[in-house]
LODOKE-629622 format. One record per residue (C-alpha): residue number from 1; residue in one letter; y, z, x. Coordinates in nm, 3 decimals. Each point is the difference from the previous one (the first is absolute). Layout:
rec nr=NUM; rest=A; Y=Y; Z=Z; X=X
...
END
This chain:
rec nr=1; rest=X; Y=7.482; Z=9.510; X=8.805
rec nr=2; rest=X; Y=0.221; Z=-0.307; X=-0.026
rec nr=3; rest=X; Y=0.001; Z=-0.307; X=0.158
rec nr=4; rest=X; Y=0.296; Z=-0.147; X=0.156
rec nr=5; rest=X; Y=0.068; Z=-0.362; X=0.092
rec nr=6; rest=X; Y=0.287; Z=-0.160; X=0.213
rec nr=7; rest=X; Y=0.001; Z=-0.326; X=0.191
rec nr=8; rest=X; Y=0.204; Z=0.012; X=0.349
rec nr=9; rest=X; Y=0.034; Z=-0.284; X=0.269
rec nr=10; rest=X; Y=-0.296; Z=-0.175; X=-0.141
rec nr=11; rest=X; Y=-0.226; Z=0.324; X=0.013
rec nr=12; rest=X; Y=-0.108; Z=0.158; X=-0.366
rec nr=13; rest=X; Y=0.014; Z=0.387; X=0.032
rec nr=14; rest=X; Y=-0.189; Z=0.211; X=-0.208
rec nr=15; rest=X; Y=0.061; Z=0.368; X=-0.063
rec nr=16; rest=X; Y=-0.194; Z=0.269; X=-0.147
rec nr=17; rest=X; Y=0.214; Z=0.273; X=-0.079
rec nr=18; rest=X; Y=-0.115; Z=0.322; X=-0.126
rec nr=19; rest=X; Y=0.232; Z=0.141; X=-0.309
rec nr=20; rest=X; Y=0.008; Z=0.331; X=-0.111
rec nr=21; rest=X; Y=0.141; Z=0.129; X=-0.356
rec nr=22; rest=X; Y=0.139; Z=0.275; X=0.078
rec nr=23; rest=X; Y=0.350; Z=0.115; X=-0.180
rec nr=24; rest=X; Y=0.150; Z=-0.020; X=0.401
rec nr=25; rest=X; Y=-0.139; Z=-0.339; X=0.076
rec nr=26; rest=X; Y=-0.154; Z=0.196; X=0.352
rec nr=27; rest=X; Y=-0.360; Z=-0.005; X=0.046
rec nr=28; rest=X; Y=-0.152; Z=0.308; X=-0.067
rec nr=29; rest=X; Y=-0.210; Z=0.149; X=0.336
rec nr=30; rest=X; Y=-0.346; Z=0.007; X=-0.134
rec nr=31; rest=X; Y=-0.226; Z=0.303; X=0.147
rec nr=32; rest=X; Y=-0.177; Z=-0.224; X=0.254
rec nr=33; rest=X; Y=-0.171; Z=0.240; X=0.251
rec nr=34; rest=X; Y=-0.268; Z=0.289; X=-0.042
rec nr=35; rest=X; Y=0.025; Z=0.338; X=0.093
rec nr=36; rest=X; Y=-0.136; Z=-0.068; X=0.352
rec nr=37; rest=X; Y=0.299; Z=-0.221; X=0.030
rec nr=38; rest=X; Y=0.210; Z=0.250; X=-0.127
rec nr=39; rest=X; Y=-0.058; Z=0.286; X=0.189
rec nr=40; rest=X; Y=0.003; Z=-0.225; X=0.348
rec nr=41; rest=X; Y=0.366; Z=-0.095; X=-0.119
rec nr=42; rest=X; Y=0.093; Z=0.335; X=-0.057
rec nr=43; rest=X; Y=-0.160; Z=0.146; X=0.275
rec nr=44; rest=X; Y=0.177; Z=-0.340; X=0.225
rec nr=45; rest=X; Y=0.364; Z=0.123; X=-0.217
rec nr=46; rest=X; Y=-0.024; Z=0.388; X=0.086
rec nr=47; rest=X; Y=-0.072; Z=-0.105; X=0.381
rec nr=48; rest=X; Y=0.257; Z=-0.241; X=0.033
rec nr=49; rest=X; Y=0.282; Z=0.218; X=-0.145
rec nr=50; rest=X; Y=-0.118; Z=0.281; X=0.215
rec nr=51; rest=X; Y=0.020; Z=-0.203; X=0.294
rec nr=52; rest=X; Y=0.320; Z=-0.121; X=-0.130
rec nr=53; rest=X; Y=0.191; Z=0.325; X=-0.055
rec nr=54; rest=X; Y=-0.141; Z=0.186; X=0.356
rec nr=55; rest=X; Y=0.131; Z=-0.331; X=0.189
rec nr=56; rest=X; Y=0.319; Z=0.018; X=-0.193
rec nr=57; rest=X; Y=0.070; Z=0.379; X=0.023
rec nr=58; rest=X; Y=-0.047; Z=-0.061; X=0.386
rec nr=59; rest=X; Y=0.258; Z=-0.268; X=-0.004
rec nr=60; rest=X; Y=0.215; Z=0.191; X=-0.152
rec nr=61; rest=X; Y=-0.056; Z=0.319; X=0.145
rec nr=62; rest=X; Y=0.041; Z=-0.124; X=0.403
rec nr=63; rest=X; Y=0.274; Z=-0.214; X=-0.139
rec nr=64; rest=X; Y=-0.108; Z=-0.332; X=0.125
rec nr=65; rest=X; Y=0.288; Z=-0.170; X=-0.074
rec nr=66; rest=X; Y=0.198; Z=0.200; X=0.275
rec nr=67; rest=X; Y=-0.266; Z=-0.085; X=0.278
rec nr=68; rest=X; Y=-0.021; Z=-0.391; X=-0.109
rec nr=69; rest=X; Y=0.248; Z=-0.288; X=-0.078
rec nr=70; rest=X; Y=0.044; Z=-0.043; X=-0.341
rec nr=71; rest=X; Y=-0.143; Z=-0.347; X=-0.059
rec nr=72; rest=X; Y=-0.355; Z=0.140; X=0.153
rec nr=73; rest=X; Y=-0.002; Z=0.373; X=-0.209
rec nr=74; rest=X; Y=0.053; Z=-0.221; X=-0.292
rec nr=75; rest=X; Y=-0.250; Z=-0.259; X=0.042
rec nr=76; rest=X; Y=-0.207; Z=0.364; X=0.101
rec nr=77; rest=X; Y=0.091; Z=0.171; X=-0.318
rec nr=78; rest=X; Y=-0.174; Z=-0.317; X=-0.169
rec nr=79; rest=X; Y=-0.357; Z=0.197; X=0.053
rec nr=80; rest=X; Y=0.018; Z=0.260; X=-0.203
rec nr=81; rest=X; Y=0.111; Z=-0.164; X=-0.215
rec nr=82; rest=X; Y=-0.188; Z=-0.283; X=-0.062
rec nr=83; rest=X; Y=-0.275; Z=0.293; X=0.004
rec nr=84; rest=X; Y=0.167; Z=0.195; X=-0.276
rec nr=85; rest=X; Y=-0.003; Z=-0.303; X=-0.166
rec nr=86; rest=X; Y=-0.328; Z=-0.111; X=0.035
rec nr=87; rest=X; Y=-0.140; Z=0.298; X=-0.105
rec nr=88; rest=X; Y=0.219; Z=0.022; X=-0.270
rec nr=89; rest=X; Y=-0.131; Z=-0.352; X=-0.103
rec nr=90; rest=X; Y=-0.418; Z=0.117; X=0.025
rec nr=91; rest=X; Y=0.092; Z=0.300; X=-0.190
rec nr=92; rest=X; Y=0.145; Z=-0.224; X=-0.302
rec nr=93; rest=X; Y=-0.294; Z=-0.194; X=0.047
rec nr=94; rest=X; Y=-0.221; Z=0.264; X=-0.028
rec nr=95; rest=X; Y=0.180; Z=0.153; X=-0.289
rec nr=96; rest=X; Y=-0.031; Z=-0.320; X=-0.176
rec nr=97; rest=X; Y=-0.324; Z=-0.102; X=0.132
rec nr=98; rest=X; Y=0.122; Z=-0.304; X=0.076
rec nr=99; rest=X; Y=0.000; Z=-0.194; X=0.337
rec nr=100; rest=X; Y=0.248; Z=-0.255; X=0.129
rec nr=101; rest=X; Y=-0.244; Z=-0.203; X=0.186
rec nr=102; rest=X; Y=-0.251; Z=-0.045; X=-0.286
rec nr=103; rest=X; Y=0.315; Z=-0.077; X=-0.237
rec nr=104; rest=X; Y=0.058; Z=-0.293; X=0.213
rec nr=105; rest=X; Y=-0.385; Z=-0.105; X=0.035
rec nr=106; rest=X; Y=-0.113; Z=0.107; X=0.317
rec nr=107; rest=X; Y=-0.336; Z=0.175; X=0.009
rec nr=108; rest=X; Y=0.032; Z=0.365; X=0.149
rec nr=109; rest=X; Y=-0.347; Z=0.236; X=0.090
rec nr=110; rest=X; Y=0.182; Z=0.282; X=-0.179
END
């Protein structure tokens, strides 16, 4: 941990930052989750990418840009795949065993 100190506009700033020594310079994502935590994220992961895939099959299969204007089938193609997406995000997180939330300091249950 180092300590970082800057004066602005009368105000003294202090900073702790939190270095790392690895050969990238990235900070490494540290297993921070148990396997209750793990299997809720992949359970969440396999769900939402399920969901993600039926909705986006259906799009595409009643062709939902022919039945819509353009500017609404896009902002509607933007659920499956934020979906896809966020289950593609819990399963890396569950792969990992690490969580986003807890990375950042916010307490989760699981």
């Amino acid at each position: 941990m180092e300590r970082i100190k800057f004066q602005t506009n009368n105000h003294l700033i202090e900073l702790d930052l939190l270095l790392t020594n690895t050969s990238t310079g990235l900070m490494a994502l540290v297993c921070n989750i148990d396997q209750r935590g793990i299997r809720f994220r992949r359970r969440l992961g396999n769900i939402l990418l399920g969901i993600g895939f039926i909705i986006g099959v259906s799009f595409f299969l009643i062709d939902i840009n022919h039945f819509l204007k353009w500017e609404i089938a896009i902002f509607l193609w933007l659920l499956p795949a934020g979906l896809i997406a966020g289950g593609a995000f819990s399963l890396f997180e569950s792969r990992k065993g690490w969580c986003a939330a807890r990375a950042l300091g916010i307490r989760t249950k699981i």
